[in-house]
Structure formats: structure tokens, C-alpha cells
TORVEXPA-569290 format. One record per atom (N, C-alpha, C, O): residue in three letters; x, y, z. Coordinates in steps of 0.1 Angstrom, whole numbers, padded with zeros to 4 digits, always signed. Example, Ala and Ser with C-alpha at 12.3 -4.5 7.8 and 13.67 -1.06 7.14 Angstrom:
BEGIN
ALA+0132-0057+0078
ALA+0123-0045+0078
ALA+0132-0033+0078
ALA+0142-0033+0085
SER+0128-0022+0071
SER+0137-0011+0071
SER+0129+0000+0079
SER+0134+0011+0080
END
This chain:
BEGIN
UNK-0607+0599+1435
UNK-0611+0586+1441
UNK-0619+0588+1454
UNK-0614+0595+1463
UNK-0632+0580+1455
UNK-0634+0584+1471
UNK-0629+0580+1481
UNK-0626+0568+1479
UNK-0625+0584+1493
UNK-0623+0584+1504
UNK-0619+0568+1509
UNK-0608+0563+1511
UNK-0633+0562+1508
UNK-0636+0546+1513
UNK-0626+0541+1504
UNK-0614+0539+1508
UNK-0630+0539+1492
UNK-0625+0534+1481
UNK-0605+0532+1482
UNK-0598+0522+1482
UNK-0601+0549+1483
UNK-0587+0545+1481
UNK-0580+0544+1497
UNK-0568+0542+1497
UNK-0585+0545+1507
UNK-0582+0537+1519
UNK-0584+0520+1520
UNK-0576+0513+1526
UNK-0594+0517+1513
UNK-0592+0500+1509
UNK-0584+0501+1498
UNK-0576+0493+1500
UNK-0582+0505+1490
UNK-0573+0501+1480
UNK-0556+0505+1487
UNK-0546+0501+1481
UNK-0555+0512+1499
UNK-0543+0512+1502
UNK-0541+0498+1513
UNK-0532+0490+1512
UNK-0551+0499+1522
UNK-0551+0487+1530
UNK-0546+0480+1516
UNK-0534+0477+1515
UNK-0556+0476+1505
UNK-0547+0460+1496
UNK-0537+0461+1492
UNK-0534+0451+1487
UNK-0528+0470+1491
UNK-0513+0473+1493
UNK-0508+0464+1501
UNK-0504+0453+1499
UNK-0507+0471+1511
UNK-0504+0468+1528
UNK-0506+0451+1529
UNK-0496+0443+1529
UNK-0518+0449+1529
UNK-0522+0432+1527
UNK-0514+0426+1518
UNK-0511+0414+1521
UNK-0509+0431+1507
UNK-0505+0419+1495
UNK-0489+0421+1499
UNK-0485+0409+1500
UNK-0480+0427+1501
UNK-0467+0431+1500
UNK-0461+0416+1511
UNK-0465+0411+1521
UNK-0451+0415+1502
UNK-0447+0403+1507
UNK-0427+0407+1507
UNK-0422+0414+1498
UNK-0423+0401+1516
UNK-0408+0402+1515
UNK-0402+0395+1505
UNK-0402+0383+1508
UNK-0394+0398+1489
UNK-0391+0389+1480
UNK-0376+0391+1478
UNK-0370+0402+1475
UNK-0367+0372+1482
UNK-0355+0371+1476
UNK-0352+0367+1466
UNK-0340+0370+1462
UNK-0358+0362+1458
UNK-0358+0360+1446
UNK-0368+0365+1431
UNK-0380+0367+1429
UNK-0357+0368+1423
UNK-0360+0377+1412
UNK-0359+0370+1393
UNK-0348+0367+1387
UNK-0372+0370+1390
UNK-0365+0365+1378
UNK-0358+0376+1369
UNK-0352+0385+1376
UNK-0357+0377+1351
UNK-0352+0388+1345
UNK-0361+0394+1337
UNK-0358+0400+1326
UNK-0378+0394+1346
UNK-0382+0401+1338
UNK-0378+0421+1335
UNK-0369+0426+1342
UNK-0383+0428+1330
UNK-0375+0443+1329
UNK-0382+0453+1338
UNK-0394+0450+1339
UNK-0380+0460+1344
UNK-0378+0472+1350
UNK-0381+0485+1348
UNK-0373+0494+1352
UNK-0391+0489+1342
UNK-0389+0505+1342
UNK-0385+0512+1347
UNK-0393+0515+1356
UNK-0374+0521+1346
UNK-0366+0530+1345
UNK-0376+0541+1357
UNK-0373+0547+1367
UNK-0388+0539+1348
UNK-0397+0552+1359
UNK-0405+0550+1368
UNK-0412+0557+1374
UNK-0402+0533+1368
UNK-0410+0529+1381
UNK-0399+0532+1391
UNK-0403+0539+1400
UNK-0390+0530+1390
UNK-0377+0531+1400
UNK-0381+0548+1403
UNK-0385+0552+1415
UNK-0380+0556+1395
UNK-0386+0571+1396
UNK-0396+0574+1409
UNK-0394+0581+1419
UNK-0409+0565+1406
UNK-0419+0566+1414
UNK-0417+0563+1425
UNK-0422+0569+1435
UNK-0408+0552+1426
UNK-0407+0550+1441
UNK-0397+0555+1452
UNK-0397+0554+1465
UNK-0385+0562+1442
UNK-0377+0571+1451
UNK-0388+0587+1452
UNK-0386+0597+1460
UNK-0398+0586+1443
UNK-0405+0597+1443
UNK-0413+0597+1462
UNK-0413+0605+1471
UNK-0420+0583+1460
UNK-0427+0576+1472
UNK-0416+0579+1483
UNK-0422+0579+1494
UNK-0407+0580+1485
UNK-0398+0583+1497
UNK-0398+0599+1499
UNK-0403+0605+1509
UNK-0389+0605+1488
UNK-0393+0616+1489
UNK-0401+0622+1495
UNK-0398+0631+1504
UNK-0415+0618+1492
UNK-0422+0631+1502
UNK-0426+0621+1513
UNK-0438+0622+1516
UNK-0420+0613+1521
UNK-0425+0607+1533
UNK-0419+0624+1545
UNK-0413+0635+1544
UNK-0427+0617+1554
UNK-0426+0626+1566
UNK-0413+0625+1572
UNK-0407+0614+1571
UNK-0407+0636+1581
UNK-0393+0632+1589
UNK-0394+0643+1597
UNK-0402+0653+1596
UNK-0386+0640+1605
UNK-0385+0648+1616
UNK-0378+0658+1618
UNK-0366+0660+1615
UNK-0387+0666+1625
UNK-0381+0687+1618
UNK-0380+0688+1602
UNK-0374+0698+1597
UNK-0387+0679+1595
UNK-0390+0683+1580
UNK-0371+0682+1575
UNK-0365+0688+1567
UNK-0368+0673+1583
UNK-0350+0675+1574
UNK-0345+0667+1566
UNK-0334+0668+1561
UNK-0356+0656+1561
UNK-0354+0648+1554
UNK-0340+0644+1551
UNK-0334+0647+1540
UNK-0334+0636+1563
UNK-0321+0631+1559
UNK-0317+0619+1552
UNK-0305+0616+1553
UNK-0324+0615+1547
UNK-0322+0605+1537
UNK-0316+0611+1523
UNK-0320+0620+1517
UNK-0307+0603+1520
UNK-0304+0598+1506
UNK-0300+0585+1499
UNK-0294+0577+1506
UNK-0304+0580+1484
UNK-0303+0568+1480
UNK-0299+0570+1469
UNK-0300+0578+1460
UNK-0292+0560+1471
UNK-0284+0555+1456
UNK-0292+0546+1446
UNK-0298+0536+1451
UNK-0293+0548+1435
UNK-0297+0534+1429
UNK-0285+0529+1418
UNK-0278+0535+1410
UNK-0285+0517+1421
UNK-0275+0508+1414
UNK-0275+0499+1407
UNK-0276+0488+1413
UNK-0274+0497+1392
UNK-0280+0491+1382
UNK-0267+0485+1375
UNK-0267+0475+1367
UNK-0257+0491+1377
UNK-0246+0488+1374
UNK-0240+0471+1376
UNK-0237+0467+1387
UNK-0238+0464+1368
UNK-0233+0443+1373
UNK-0222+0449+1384
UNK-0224+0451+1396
UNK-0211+0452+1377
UNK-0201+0451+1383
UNK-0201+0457+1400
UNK-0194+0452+1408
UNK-0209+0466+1403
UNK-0210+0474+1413
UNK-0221+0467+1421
UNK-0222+0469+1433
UNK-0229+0458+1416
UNK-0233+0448+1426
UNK-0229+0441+1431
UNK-0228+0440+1443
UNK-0226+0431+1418
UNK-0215+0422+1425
UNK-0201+0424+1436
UNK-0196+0415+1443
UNK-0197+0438+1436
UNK-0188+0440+1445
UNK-0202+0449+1457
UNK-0198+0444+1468
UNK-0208+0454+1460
UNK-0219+0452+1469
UNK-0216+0437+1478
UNK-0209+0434+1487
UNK-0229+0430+1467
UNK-0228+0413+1471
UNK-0213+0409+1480
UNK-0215+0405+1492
UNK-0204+0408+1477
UNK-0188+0403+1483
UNK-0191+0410+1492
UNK-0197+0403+1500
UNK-0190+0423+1497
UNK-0187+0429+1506
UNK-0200+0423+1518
UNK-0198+0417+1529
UNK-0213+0426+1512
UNK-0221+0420+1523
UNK-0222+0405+1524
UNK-0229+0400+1533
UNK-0216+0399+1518
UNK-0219+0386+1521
UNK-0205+0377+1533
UNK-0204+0366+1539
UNK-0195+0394+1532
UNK-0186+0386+1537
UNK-0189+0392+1551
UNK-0185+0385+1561
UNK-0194+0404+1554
UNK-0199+0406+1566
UNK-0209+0397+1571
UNK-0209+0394+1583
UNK-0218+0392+1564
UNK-0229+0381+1568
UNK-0222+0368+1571
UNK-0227+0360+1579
UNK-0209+0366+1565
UNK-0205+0352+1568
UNK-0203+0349+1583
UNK-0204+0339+1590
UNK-0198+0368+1588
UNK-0187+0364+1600
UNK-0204+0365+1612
UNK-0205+0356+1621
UNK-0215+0374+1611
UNK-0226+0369+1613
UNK-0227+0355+1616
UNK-0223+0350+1627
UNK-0233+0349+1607
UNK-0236+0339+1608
UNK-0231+0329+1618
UNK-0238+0324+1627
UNK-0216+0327+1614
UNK-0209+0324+1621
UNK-0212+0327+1644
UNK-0210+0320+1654
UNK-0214+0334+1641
UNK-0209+0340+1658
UNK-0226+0343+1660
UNK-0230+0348+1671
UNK-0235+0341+1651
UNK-0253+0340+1658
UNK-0255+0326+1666
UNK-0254+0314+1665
UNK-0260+0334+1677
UNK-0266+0328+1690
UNK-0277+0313+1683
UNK-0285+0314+1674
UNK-0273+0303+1690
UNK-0279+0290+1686
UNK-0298+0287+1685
UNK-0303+0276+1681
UNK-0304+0297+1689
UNK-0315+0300+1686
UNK-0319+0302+1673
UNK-0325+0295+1665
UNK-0312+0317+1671
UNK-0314+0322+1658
UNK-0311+0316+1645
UNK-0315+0317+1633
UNK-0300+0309+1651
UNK-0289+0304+1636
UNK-0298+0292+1635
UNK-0294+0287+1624
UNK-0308+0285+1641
UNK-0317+0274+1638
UNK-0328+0279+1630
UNK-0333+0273+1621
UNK-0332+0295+1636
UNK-0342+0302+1627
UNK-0339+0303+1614
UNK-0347+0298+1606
UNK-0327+0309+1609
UNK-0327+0313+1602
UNK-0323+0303+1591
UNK-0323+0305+1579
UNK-0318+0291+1598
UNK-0316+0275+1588
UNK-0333+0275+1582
UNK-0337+0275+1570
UNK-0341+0274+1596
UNK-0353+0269+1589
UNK-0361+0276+1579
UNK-0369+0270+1571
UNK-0358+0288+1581
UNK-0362+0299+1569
UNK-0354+0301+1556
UNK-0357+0308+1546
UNK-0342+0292+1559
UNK-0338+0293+1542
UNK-0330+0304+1540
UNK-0329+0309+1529
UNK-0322+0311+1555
UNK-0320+0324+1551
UNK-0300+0321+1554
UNK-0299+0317+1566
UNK-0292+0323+1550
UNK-0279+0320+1546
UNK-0271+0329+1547
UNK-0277+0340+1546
UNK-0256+0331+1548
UNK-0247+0341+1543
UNK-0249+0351+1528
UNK-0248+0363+1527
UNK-0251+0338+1517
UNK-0252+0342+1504
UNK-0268+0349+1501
UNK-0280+0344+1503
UNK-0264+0361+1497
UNK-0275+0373+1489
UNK-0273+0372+1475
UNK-0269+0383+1471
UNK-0275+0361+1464
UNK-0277+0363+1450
UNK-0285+0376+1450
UNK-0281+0383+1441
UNK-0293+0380+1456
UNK-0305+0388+1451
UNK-0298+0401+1448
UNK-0304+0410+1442
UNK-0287+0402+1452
UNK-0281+0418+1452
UNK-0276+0418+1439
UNK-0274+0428+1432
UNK-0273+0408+1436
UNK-0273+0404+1415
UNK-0282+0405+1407
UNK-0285+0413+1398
UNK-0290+0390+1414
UNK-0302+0390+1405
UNK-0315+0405+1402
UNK-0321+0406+1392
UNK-0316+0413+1411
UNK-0324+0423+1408
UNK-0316+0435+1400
UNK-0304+0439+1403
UNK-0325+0439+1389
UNK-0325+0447+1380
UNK-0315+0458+1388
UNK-0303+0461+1385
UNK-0322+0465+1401
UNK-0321+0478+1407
UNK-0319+0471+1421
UNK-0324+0461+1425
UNK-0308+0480+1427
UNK-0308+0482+1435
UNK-0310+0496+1448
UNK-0299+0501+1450
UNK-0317+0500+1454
UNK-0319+0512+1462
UNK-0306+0508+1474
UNK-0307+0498+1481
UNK-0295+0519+1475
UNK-0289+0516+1490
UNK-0298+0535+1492
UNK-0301+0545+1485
UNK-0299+0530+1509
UNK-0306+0537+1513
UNK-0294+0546+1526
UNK-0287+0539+1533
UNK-0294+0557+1529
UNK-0282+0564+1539
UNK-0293+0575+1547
UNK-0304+0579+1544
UNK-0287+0577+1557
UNK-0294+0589+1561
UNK-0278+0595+1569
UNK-0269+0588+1574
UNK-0278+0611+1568
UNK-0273+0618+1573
UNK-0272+0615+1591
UNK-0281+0612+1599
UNK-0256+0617+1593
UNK-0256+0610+1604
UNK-0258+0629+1612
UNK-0255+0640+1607
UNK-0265+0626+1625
UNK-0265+0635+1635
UNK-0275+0647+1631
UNK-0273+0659+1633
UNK-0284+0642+1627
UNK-0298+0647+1621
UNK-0309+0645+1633
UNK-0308+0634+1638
UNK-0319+0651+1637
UNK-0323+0651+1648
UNK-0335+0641+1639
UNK-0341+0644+1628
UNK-0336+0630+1648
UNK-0348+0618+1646
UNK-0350+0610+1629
UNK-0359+0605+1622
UNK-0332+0612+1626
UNK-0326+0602+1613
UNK-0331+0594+1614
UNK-0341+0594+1607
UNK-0328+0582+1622
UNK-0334+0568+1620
UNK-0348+0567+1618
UNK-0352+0561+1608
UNK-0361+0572+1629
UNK-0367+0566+1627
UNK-0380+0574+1609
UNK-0390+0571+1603
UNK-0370+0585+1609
UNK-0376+0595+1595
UNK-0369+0586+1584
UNK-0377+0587+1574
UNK-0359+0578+1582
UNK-0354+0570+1568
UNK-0363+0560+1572
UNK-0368+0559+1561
UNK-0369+0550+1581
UNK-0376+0542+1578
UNK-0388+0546+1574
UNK-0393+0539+1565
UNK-0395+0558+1578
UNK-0407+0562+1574
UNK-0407+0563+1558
UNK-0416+0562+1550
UNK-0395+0566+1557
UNK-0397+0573+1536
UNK-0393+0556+1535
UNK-0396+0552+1524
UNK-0389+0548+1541
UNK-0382+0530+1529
UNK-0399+0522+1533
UNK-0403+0511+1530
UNK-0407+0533+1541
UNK-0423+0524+1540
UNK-0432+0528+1532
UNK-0441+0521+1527
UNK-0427+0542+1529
UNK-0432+0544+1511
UNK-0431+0542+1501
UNK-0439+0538+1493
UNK-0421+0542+1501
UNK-0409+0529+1489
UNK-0417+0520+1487
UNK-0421+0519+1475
UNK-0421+0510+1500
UNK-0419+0492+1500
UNK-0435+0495+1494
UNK-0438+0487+1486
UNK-0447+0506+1497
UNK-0458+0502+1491
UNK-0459+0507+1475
UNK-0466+0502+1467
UNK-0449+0515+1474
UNK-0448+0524+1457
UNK-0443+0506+1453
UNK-0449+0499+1445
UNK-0438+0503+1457
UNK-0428+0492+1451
UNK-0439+0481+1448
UNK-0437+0473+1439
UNK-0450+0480+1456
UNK-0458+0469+1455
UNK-0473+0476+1444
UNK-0480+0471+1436
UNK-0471+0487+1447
UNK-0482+0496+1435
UNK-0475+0492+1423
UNK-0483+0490+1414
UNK-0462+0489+1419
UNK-0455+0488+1403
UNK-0458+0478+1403
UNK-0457+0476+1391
UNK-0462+0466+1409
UNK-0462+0451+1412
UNK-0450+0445+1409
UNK-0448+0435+1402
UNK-0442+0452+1417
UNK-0426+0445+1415
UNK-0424+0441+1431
UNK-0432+0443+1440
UNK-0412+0435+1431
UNK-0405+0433+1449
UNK-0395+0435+1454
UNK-0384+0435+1448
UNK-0396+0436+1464
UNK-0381+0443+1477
UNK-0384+0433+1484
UNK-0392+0424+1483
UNK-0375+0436+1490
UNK-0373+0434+1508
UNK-0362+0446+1513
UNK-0357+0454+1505
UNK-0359+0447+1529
UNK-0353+0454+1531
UNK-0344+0448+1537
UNK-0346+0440+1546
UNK-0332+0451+1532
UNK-0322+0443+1537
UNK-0313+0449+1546
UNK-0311+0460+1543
UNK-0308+0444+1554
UNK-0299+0456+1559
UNK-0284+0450+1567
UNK-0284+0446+1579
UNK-0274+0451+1557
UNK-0265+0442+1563
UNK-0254+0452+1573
UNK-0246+0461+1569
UNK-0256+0448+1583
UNK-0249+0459+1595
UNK-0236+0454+1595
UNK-0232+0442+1596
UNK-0227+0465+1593
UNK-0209+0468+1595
UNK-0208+0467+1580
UNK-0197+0470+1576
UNK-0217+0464+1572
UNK-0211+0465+1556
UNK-0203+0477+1551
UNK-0208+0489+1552
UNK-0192+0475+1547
UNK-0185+0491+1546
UNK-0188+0496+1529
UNK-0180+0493+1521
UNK-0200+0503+1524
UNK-0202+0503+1510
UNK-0194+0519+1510
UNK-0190+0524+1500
UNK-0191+0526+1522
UNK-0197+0540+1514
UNK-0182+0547+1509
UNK-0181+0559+1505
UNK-0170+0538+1509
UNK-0157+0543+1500
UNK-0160+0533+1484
UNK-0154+0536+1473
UNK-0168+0523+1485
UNK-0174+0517+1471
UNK-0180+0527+1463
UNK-0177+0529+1451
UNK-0192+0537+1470
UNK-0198+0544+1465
UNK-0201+0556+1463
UNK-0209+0563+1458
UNK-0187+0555+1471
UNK-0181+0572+1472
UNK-0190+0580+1482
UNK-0193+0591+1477
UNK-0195+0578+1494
UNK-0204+0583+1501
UNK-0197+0587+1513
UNK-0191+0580+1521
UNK-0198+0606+1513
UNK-0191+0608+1527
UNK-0192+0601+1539
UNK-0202+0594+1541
UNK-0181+0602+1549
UNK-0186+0592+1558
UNK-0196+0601+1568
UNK-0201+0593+1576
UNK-0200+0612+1570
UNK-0212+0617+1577
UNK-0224+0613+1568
UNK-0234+0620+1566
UNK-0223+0603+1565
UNK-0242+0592+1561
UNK-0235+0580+1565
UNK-0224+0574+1564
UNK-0249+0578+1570
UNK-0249+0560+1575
UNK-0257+0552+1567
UNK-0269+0554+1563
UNK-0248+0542+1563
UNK-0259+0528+1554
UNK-0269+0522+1562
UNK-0264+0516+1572
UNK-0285+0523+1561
UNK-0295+0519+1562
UNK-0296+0503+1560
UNK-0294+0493+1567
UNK-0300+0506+1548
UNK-0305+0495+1542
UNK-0304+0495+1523
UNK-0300+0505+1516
UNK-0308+0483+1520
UNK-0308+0481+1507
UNK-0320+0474+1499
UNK-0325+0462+1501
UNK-0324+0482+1491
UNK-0334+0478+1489
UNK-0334+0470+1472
UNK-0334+0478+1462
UNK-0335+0457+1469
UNK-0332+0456+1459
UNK-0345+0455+1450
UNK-0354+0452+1457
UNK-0347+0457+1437
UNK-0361+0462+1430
UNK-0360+0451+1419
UNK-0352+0452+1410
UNK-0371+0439+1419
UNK-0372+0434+1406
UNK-0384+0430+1407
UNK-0392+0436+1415
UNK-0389+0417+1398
UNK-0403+0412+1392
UNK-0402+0399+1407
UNK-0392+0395+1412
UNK-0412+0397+1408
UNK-0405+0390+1421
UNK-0407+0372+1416
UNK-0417+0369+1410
UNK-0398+0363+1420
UNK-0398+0354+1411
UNK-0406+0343+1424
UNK-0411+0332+1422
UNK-0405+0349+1433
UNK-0415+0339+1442
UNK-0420+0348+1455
UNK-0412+0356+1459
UNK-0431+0347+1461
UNK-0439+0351+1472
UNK-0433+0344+1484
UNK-0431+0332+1482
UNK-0428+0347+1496
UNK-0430+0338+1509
UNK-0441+0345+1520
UNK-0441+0357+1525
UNK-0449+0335+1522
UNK-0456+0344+1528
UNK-0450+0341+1546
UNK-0443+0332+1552
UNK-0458+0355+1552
UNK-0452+0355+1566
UNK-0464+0360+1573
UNK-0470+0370+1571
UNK-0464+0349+1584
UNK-0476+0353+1594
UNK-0476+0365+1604
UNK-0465+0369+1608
UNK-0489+0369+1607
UNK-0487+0383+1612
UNK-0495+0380+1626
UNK-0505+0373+1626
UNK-0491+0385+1639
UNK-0501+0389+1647
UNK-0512+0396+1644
UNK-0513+0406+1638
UNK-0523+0385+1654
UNK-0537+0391+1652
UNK-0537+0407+1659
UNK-0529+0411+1668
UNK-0549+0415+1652
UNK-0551+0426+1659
UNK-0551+0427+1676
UNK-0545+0434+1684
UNK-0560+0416+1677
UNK-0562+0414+1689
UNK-0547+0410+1701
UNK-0547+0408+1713
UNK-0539+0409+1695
UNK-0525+0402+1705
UNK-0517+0417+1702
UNK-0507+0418+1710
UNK-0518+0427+1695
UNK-0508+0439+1694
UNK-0518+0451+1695
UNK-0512+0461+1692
UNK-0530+0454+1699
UNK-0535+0462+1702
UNK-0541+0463+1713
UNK-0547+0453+1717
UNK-0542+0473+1719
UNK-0549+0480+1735
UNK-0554+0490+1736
UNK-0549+0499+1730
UNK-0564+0493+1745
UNK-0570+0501+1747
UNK-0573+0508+1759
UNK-0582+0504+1766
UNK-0563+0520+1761
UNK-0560+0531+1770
UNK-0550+0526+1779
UNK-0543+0535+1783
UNK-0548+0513+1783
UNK-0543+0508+1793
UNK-0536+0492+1791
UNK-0544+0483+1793
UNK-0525+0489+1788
UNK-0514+0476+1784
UNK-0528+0465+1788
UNK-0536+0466+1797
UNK-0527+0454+1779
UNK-0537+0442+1783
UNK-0547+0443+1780
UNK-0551+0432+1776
UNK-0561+0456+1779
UNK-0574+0456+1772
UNK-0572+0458+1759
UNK-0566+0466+1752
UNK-0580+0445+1756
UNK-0577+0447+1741
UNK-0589+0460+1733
UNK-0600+0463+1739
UNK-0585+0465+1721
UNK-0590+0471+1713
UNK-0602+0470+1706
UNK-0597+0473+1695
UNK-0613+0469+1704
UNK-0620+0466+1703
UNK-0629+0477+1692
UNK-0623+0487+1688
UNK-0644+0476+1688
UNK-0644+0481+1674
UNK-0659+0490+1686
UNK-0671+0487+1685
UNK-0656+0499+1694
UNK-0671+0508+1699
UNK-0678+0497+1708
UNK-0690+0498+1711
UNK-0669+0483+1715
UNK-0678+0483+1728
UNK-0677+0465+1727
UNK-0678+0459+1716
UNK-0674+0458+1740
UNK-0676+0443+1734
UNK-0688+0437+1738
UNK-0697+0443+1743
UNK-0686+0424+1736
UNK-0704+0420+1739
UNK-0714+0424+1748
UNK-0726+0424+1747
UNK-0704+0430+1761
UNK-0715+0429+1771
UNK-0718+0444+1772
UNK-0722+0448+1783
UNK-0717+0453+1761
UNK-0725+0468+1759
UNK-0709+0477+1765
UNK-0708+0489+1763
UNK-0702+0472+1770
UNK-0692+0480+1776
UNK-0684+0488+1767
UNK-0680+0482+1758
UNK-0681+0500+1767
UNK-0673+0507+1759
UNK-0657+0502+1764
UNK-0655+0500+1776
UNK-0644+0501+1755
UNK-0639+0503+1758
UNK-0627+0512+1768
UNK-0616+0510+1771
UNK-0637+0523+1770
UNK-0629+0536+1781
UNK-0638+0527+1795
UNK-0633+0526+1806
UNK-0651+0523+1792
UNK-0656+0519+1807
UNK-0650+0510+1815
UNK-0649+0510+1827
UNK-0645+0499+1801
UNK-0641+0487+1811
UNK-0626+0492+1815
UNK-0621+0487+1826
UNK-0621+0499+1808
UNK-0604+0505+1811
UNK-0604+0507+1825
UNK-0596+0501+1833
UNK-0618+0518+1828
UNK-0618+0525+1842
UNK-0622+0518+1851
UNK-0623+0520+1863
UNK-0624+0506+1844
UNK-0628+0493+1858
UNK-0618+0485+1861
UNK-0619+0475+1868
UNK-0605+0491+1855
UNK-0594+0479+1854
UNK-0583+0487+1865
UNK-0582+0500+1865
UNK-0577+0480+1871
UNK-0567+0486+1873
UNK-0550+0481+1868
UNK-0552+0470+1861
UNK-0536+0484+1868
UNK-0528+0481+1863
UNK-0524+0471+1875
UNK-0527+0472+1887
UNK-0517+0462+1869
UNK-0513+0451+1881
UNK-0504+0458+1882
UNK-0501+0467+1874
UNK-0496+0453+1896
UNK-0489+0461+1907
UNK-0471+0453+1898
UNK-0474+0443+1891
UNK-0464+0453+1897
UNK-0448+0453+1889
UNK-0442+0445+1903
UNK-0430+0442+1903
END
């Protein structure tokens, strides 16, 4: 494929991937699930140690005991979230209860080896290959990640790995979409505050010139 071509075709990845809680029953291939633990696999990690490992769980019964377990850590959540958030998260529709850890076909729980030099931020790098393999199958995730959930005597997982996240895999039965900062509000150029710009802004200035005309305000 050329160059141009499948760098826009990855950007429309990127662009279309949407976070999905709900799942109808359509089916699952077996080797899409394949491809996208494949898509983790060769993500990048740190010192090449790839400390990640994932379960997939297709099993009812073993979700549903998943589900109980996180939902009863989400309850006590909920409960004890600061009056900000817990309005956020009313207005978003977002609750103690995770049907979704039922309703999807697949589940991915995701671990990384605890005391692995630069674990954390190497398992999110391979669950961002995942989430675009996942949107190449045109199926949907989200990443969920329910913190203090105790899965790993459920799933038999020594306790030197830490639960990540969970990734659940189905047909996605609805889109929400979610707004993104502009380029211009999260990008800079050489120095916090100039923004980024594409080889120079209106008035012929390059980017490095106006930097060097700037100085940092004083803290």
C-alpha cells in the first residue's frame, strides 16, 4: 500500500473508534479475537520485556462472576466519588452496573507483570493496538478498568501480575460519541503556550522564530 494512502487509512481508524457499552448478539470471530491479541503482541515495551499478559474470556459463567465482582467494587466507588464527578458520571449515563461484561461475546482481561521496568506505560502501548485492531474488525471495546477488583484467584493468575484493564469485544450496538480537544489547545511548539503550527503562521514567522522571541513567564 503506499505510504500516503495507509497513514490516512490509519488516521480513519484513529478518527472513527469510539468507546462502546453496549453490545448486541451479533457473532464474533474466533480469529478476529486472534488478530487483535496478535495487534498487542507486537506493540513496543520497555527494554523489549513485554510484560503483558491477557486472558480472553468467553466463558457465561466466568463473566458473570467477573461482572459481581466489579460491580461490587464499583458500587463502593460510587458511593464515596467526590460530588463533582458523581454528577459527571450521572450525566453520562455511567453507573455501578457493567451489563457489558455479559453482553459481549469476548472478553480481554489484560495484566502486566508486576516489577518489570516501565510495565505500565508498555501494557497501555500494546491495549492501543488492540483498541485500533479492534476497530479494523469493525467490532467495539472500551477500556475498562475497575481498580481493587480482585479477579486474579477467579482466574487463577499469580499474584506477581496486576489487573490492568478489561477489554470487552463485541458488534457494537450503539456509538457515543466524545469530544476531543482541538490541536491547537494540546499542542506546542518548543516552548509551553506557542501553539503548533503547520511551517509558519500568518505573519511569515516560523515557529522556532517566534519561540526565540518569546520568553517563559516568570512562576
Amino acid at each position: 500500500m503506499d505510504r500516503n494512502l495507509r497513514d490516512r487509512a490509519l488516521l480513519g481508524l484513529i478518527h472513527g473508534r469510539r468507546s462502546v457499552r453496549h453490545f448486541d448478539n451479533g457473532p464474533v470471530k474466533r480469529q478476529a479475537i486472534t488478530r487483535i491479541l496478535e495487534a498487542g503482541r507486537l506493540a513496543p515495551s520497555g527494554s523489549n520485556r513485554q510484560p503483558w499478559r491477557y486472558i480472553v474470556v468467553e466463558d457465561p459463567a466466568l463473566k458473570q462472576a467477573i461482572r459481581t465482582e466489579c460491580e461490587r467494587i464499583e458500587a463502593r466507588f460510587h458511593q464515596r466519588a467526590p460530588a463533582e464527578l458523581a454528577s459527571w458520571m450521572n450525566a453520562h449515563g455511567i453507573t455501578a452496573q457493567k451489563p457489558f461484561l455479559e453482553e459481549a461475546p469476548y472478553l480481554i482481561v489484560a495484566y502486566y507483570r508486576r516489577r518489570e521496568p516501565y510495565a505500565v506505560p508498555s501494557i497501555w502501548v500494546s491495549i492501543a493496538f488492540m483498541l485500533l485492531q479492534v476497530e479494523q474488525e469493525g467490532l467495539g471495546t472500551l477500556t475498562y478498568t475497575p481498580v481493587g477488583a480482585r479477579l486474579n484467584t477467579l482466574l487463577c493468575v499469580p499474584a506477581s501480575f496486576q489487573l490492568t484493564a478489561i477489554l470487552p469485544i463485541g458488534v457494537p450496538a450503539d456509538y457515543r460519541h466524545q469530544d476531543r480537544l482541538a490541536l491547537s489547545e494540546i499542542a506546542n511548539a518548543n516552548r509551553f503556550g506557542e501553539p503548533f503550527d503547520e511551517g509558519g503562521g500568518p505573519d511569515g514567522i516560523s515557529s522556532v522564530e517566534r519561540a526565540e522571541q518569546t520568553q517563559c513567564p516568570q512562576n
